[in-house]
PDB file of N, CA, C and O in Angstrom:
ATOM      1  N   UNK A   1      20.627   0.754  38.988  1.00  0.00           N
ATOM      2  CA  UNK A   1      19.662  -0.265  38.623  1.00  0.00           C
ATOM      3  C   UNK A   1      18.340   0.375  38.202  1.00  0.00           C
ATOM      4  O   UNK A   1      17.887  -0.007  37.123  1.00  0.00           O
ATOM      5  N   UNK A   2      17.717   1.204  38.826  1.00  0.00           N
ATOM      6  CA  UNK A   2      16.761   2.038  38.782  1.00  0.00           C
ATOM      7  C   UNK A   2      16.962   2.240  36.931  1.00  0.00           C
ATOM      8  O   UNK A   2      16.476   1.546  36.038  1.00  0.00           O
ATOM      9  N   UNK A   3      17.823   3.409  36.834  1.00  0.00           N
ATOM     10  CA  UNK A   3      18.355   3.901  35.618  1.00  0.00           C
ATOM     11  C   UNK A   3      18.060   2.854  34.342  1.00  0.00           C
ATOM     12  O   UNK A   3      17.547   2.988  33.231  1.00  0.00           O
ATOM     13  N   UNK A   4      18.730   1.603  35.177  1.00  0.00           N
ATOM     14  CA  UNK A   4      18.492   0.605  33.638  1.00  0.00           C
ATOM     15  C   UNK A   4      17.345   0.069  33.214  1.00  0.00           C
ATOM     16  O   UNK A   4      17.116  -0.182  32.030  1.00  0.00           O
ATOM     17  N   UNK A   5      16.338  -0.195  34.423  1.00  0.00           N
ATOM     18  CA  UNK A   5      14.533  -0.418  34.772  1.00  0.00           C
ATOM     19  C   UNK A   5      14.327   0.508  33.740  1.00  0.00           C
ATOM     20  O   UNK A   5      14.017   0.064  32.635  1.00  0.00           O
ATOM     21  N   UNK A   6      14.493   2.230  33.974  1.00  0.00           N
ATOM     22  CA  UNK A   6      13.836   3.244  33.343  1.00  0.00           C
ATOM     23  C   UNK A   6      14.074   2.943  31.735  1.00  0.00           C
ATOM     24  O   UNK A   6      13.195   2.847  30.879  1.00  0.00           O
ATOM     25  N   UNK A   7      15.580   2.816  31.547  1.00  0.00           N
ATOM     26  CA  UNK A   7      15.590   2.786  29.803  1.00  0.00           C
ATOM     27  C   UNK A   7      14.810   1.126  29.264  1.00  0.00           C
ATOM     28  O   UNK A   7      14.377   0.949  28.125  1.00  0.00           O
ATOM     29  N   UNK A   8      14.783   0.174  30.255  1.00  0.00           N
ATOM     30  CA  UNK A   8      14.838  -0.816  29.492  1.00  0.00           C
ATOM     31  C   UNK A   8      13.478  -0.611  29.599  1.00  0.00           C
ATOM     32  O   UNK A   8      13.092  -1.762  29.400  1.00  0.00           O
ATOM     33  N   UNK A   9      12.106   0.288  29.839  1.00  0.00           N
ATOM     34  CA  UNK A   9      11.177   0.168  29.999  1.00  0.00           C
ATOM     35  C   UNK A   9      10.404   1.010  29.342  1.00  0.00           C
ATOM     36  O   UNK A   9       9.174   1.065  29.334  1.00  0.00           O
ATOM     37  N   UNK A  10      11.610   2.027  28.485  1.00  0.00           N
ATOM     38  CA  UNK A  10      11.052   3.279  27.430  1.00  0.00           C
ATOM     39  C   UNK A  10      11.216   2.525  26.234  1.00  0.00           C
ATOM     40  O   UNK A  10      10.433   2.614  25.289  1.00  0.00           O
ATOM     41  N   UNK A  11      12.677   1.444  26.262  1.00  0.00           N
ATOM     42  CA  UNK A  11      12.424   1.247  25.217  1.00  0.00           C
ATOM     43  C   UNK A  11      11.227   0.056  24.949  1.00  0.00           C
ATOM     44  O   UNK A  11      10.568   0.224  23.923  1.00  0.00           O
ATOM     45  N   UNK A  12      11.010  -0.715  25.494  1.00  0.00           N
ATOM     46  CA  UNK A  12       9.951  -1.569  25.005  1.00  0.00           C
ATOM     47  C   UNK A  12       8.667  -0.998  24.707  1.00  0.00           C
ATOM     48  O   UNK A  12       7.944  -1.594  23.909  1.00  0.00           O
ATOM     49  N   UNK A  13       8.235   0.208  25.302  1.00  0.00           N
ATOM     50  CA  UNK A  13       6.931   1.214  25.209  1.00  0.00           C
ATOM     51  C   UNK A  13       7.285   1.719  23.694  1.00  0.00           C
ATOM     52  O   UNK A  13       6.433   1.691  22.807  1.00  0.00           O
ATOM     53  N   UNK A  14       9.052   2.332  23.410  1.00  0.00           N
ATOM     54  CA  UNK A  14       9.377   2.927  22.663  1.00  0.00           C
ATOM     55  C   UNK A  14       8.935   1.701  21.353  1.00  0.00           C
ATOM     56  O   UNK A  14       8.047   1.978  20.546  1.00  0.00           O
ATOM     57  N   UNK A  15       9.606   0.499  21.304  1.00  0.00           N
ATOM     58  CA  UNK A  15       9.383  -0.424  20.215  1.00  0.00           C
ATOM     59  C   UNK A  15       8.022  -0.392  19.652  1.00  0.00           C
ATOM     60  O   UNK A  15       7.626  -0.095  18.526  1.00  0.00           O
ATOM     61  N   UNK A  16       7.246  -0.869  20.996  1.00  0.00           N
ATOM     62  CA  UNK A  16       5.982  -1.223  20.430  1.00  0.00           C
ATOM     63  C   UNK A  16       4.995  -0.288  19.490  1.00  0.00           C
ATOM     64  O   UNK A  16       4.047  -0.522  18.740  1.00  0.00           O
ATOM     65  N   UNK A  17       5.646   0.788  19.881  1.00  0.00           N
ATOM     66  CA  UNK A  17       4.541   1.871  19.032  1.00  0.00           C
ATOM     67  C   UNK A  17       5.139   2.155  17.949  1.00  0.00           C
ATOM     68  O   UNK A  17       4.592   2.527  16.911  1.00  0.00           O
ATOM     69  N   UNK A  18       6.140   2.017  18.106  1.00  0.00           N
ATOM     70  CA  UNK A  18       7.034   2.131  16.429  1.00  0.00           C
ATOM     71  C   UNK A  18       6.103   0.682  15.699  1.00  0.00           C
ATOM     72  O   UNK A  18       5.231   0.802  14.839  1.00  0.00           O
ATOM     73  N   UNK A  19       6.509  -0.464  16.230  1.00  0.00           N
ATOM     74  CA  UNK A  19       5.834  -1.565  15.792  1.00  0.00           C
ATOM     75  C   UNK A  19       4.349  -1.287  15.381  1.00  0.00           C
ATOM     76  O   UNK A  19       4.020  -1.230  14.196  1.00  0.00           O
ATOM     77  N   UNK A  20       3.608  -1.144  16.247  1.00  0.00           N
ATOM     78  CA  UNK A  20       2.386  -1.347  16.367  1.00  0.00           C
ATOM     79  C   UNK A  20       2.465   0.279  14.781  1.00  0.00           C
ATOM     80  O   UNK A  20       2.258  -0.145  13.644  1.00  0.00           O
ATOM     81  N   UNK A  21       2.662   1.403  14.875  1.00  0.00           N
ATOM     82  CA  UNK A  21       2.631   2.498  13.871  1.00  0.00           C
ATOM     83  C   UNK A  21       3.153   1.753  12.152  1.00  0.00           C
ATOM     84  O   UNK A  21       2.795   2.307  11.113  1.00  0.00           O
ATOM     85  N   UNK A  22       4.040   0.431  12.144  1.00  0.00           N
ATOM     86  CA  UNK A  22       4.720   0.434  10.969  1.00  0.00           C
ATOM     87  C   UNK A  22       3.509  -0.499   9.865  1.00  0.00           C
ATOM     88  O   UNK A  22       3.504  -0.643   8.643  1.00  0.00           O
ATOM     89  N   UNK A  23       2.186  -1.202  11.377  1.00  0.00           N
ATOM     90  CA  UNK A  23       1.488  -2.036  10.744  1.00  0.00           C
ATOM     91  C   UNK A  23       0.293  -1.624  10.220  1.00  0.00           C
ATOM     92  O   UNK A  23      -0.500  -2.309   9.573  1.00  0.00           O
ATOM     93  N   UNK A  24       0.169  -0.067  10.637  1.00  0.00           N
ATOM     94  CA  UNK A  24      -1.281   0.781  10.443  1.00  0.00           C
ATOM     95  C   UNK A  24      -1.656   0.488   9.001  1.00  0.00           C
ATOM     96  O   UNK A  24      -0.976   0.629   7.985  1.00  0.00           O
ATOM     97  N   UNK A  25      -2.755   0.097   9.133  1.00  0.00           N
ATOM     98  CA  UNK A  25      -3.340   0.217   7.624  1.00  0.00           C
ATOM     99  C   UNK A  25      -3.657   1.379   6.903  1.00  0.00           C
ATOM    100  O   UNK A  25      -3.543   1.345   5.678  1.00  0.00           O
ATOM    101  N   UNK A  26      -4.049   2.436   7.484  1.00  0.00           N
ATOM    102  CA  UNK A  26      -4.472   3.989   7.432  1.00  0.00           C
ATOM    103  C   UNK A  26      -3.116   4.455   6.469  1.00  0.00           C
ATOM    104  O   UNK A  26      -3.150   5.067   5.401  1.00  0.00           O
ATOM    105  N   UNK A  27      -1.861   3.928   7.255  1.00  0.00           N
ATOM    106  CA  UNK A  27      -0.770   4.212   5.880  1.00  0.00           C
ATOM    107  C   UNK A  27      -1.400   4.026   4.527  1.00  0.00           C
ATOM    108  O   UNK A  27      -1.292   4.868   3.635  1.00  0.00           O
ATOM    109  N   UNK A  28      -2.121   2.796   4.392  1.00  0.00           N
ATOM    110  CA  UNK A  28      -2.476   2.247   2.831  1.00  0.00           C
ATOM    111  C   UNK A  28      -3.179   3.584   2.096  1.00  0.00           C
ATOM    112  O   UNK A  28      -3.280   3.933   0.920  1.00  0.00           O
ATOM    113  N   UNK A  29      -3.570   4.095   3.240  1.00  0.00           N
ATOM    114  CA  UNK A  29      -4.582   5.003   2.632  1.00  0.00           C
ATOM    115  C   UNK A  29      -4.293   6.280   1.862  1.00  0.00           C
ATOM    116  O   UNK A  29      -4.999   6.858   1.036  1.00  0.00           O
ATOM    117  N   UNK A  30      -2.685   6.685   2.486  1.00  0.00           N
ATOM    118  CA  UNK A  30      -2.436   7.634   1.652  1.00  0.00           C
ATOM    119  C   UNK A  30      -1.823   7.749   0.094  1.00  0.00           C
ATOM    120  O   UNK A  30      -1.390   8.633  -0.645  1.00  0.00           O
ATOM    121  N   UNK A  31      -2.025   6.504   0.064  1.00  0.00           N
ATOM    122  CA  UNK A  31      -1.934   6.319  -1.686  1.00  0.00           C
ATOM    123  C   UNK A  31      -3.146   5.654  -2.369  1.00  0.00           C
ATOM    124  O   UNK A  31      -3.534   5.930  -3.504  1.00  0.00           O
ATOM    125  N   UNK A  32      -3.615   4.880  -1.664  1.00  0.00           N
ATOM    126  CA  UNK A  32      -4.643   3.711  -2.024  1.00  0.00           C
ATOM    127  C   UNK A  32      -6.498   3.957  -1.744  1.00  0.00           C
ATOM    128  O   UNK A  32      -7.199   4.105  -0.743  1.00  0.00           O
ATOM    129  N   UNK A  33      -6.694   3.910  -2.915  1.00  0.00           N
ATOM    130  CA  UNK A  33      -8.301   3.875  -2.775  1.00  0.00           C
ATOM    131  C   UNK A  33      -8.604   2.973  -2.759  1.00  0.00           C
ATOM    132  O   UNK A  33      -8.880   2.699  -3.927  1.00  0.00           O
ATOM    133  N   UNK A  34      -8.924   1.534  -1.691  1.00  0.00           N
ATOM    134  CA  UNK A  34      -9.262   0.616  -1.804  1.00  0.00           C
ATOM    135  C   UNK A  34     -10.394  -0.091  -3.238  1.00  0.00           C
ATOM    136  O   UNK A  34     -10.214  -0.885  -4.162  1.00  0.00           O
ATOM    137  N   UNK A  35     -11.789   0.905  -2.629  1.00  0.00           N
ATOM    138  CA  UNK A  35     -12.885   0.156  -3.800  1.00  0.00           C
ATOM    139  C   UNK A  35     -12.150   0.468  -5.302  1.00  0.00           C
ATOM    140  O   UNK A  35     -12.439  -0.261  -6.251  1.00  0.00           O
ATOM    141  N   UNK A  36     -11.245   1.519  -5.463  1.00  0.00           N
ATOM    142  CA  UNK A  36     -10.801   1.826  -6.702  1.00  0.00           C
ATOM    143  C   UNK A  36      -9.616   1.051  -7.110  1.00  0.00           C
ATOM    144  O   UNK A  36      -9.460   0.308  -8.080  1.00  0.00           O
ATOM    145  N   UNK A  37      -8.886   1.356  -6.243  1.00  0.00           N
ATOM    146  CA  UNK A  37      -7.386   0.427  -6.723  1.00  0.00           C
ATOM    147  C   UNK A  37      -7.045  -0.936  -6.685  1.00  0.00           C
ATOM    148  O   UNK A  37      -6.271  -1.665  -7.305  1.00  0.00           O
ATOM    149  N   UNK A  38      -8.083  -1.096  -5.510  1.00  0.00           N
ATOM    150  CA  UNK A  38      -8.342  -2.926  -5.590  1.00  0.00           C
ATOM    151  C   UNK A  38      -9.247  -3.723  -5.853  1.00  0.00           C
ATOM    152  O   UNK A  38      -9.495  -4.812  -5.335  1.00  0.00           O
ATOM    153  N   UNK A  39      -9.990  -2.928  -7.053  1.00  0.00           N
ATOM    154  CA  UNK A  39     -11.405  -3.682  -6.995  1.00  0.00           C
ATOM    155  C   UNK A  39     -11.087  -4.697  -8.180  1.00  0.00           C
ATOM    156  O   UNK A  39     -10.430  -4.379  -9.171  1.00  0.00           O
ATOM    157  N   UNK A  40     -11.700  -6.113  -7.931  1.00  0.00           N
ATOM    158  CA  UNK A  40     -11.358  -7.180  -8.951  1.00  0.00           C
ATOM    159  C   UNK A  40     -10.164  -8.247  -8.252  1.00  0.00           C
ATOM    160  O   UNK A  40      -9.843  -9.415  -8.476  1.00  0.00           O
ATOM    161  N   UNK A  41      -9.786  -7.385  -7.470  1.00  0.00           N
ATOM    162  CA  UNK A  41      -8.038  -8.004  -6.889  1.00  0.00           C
ATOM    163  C   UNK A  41      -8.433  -9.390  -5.684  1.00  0.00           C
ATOM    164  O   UNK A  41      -9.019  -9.088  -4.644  1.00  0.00           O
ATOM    165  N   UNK A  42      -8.235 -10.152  -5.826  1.00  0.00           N
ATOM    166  CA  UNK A  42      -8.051 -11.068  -4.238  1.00  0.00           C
ATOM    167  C   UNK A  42      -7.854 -10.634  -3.531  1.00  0.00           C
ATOM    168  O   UNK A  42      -7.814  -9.435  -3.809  1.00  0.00           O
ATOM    169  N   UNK A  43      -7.505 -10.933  -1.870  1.00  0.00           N
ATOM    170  CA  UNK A  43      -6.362 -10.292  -1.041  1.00  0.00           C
ATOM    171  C   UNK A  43      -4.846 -11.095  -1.420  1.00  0.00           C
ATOM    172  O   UNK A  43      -3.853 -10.375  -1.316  1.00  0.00           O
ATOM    173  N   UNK A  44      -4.652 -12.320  -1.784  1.00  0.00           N
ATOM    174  CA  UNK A  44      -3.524 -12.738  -2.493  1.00  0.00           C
ATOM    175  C   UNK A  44      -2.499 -12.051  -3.514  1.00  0.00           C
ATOM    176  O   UNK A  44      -1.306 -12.152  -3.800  1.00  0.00           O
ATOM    177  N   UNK A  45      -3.568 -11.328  -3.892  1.00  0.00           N
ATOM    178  CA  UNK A  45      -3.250 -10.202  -5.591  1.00  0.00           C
ATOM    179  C   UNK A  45      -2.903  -8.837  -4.622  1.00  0.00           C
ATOM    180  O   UNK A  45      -2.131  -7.984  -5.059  1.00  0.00           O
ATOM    181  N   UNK A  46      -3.195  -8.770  -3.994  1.00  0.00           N
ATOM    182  CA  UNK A  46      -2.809  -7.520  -2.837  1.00  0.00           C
ATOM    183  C   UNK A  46      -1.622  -7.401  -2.512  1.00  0.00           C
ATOM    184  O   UNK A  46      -0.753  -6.611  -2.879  1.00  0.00           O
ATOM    185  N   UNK A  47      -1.624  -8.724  -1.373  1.00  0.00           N
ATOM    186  CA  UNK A  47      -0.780  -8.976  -0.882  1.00  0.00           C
ATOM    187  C   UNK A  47       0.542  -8.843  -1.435  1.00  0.00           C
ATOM    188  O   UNK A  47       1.469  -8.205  -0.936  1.00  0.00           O
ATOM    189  N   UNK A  48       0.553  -9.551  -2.593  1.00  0.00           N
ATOM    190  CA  UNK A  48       1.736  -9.579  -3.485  1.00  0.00           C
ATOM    191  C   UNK A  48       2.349  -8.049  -4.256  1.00  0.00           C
ATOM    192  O   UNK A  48       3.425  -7.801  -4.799  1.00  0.00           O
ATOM    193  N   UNK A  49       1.301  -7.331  -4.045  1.00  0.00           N
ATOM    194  CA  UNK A  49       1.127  -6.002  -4.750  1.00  0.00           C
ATOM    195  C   UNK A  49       2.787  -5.160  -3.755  1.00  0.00           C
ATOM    196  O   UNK A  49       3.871  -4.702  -4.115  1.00  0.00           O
ATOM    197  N   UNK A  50       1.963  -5.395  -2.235  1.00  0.00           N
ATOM    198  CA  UNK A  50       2.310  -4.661  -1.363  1.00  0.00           C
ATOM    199  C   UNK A  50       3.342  -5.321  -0.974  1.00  0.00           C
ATOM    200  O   UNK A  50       3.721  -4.926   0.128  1.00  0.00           O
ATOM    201  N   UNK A  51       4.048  -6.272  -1.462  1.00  0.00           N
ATOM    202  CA  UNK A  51       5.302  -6.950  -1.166  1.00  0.00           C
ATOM    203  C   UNK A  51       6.262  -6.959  -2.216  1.00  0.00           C
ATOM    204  O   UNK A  51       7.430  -7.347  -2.247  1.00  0.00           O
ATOM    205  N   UNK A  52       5.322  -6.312  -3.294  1.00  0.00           N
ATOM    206  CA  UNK A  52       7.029  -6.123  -4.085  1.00  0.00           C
ATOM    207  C   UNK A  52       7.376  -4.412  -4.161  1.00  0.00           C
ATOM    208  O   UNK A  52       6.914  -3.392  -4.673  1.00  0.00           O
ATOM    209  N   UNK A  53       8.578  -4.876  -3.238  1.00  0.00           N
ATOM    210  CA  UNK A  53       9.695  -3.508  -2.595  1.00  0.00           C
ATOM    211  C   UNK A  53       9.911  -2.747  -4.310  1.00  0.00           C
ATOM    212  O   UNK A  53      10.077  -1.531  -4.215  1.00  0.00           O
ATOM    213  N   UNK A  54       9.930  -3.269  -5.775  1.00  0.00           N
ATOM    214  CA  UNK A  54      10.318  -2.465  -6.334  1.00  0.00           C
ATOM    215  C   UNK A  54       9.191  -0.901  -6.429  1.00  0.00           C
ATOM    216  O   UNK A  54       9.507   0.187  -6.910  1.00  0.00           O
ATOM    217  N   UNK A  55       7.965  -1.259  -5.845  1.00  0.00           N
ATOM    218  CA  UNK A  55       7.205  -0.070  -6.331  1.00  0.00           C
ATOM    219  C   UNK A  55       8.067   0.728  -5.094  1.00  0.00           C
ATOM    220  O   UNK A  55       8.415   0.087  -4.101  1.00  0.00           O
ATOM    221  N   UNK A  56       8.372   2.129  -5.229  1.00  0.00           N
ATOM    222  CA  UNK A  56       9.218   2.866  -4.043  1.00  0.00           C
ATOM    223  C   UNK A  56       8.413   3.191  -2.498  1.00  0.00           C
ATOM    224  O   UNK A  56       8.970   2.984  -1.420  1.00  0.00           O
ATOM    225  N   UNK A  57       7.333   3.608  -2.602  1.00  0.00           N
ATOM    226  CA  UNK A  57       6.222   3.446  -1.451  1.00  0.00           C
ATOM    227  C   UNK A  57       6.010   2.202  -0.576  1.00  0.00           C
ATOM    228  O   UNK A  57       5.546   2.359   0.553  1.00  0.00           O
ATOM    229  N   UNK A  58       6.333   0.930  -1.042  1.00  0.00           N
ATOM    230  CA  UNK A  58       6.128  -0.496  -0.252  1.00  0.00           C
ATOM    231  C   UNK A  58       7.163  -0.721  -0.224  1.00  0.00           C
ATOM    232  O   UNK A  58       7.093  -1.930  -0.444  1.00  0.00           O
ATOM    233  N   UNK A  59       8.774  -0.398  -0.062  1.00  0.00           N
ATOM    234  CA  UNK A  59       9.611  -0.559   0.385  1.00  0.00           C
ATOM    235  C   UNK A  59       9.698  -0.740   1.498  1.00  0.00           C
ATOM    236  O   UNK A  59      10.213  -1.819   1.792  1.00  0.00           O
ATOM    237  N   UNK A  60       9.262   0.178   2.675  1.00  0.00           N
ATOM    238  CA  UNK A  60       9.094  -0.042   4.173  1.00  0.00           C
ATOM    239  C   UNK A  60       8.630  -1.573   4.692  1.00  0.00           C
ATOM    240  O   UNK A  60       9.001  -2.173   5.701  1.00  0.00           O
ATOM    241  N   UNK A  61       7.635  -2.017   3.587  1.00  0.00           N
ATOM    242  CA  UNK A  61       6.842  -3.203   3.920  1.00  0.00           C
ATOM    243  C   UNK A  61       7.411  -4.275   4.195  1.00  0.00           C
ATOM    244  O   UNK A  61       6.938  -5.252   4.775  1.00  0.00           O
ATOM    245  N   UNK A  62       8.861  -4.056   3.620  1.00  0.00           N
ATOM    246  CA  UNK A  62       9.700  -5.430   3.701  1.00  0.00           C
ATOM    247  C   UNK A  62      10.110  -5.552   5.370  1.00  0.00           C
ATOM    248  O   UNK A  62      10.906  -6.302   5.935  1.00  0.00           O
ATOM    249  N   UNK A  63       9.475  -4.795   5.743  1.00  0.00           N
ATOM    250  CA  UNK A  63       9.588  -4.827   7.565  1.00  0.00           C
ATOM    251  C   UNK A  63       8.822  -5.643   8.076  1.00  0.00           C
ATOM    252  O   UNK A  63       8.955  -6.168   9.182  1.00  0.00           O
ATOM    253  N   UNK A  64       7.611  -5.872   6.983  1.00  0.00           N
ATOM    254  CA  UNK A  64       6.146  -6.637   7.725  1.00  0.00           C
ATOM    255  C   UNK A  64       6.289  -8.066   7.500  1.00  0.00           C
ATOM    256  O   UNK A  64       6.840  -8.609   6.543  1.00  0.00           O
ATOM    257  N   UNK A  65       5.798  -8.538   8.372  1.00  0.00           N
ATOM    258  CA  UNK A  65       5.607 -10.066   8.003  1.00  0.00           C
ATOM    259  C   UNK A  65       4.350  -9.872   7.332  1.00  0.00           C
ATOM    260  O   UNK A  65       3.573  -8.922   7.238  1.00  0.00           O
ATOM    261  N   UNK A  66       4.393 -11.640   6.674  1.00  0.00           N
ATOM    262  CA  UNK A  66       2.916 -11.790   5.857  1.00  0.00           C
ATOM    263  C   UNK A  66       1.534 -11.748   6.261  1.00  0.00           C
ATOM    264  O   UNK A  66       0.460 -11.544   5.694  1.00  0.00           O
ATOM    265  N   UNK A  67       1.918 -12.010   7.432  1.00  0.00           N
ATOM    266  CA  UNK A  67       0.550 -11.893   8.503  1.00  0.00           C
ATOM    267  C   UNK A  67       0.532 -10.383   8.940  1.00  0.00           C
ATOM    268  O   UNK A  67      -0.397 -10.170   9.719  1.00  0.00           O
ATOM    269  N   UNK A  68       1.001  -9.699   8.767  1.00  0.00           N
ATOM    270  CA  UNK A  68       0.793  -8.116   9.562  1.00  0.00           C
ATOM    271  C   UNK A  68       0.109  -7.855   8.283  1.00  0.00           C
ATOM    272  O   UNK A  68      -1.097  -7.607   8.258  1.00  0.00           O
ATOM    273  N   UNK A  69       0.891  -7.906   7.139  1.00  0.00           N
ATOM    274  CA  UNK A  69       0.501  -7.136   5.855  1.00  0.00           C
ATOM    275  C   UNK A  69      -0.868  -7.866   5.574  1.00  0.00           C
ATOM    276  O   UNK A  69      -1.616  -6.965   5.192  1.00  0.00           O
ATOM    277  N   UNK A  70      -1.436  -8.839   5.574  1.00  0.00           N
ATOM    278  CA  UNK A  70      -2.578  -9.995   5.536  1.00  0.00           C
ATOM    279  C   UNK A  70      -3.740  -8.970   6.341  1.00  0.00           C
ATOM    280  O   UNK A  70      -4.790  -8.615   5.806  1.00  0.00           O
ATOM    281  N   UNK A  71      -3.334  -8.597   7.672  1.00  0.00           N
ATOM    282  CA  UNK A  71      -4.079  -8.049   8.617  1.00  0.00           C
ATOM    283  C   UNK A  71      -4.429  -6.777   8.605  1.00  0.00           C
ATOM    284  O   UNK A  71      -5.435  -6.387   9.198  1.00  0.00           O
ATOM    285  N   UNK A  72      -3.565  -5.909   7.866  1.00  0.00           N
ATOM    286  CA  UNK A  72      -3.725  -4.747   7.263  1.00  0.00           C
ATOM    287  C   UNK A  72      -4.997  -4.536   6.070  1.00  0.00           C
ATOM    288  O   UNK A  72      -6.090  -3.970   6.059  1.00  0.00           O
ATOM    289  N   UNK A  73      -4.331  -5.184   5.279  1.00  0.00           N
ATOM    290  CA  UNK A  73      -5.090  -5.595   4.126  1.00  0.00           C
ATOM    291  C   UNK A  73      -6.676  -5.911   4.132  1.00  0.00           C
ATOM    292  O   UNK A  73      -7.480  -5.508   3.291  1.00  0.00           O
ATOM    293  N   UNK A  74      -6.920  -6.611   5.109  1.00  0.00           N
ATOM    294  CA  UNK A  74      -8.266  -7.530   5.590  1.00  0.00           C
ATOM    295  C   UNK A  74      -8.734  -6.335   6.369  1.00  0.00           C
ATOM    296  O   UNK A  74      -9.919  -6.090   6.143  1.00  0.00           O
ATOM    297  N   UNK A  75      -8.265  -5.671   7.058  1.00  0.00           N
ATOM    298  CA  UNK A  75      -8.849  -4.064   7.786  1.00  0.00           C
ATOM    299  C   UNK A  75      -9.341  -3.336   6.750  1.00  0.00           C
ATOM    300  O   UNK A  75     -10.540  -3.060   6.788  1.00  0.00           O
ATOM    301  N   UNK A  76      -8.718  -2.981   5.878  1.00  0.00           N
ATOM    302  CA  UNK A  76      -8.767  -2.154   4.778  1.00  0.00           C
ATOM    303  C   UNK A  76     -10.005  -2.652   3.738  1.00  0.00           C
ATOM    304  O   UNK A  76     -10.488  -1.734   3.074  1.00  0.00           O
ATOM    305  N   UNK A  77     -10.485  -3.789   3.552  1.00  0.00           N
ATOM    306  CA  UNK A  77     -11.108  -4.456   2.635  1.00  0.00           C
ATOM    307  C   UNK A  77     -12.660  -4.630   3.414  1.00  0.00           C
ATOM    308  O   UNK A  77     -13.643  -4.761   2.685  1.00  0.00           O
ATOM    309  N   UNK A  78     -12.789  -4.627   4.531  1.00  0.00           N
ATOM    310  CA  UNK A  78     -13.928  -4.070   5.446  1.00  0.00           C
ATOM    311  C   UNK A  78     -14.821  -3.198   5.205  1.00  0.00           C
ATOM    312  O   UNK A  78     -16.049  -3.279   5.169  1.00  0.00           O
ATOM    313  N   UNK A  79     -13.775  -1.957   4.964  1.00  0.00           N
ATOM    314  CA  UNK A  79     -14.133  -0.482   5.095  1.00  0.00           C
ATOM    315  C   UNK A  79     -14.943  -0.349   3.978  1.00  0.00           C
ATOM    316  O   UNK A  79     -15.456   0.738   3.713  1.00  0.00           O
TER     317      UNK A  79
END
């Protein structure tokens, strides 16, 4: 019982940081110059940017919901 406590308790630590790592906005950054690449853009015009899987880099994204990617986005547009 112990044993199953231990895994069932790495993995939820294990999920969340995978989770919580897939929503980083700081990813955006290694392609994206915000004031440069999005200047003129909505966050709507973004959004949509970063949701179509054909560019090969936002493929992963199809992991995010609209609200993670929304929340990313809105971090990023701060800065």
């Amino acid at each position: 019982m112990k044993k199953l406590m231990t895994s069932l308790t790495f993995a939820v630590v294990l999920g969340a940081s995978v989770s919580a790592g897939a929503a980083d906005p700081e990813l955006c950054l290694d392609c994206h110059e915000p004031a440069e690449d999005w200047q003129g853009m909505s966050a709507q015009e973004i959004l949509a940017e970063a949701k179509n899987t054909k560019i090969k880099r936002h493929a992963d994204n199809r992991e995010l919901s609209d609200e993670e990617l929304a929340a990313m986005i809105a971090a990023l547009l701060k800065k």
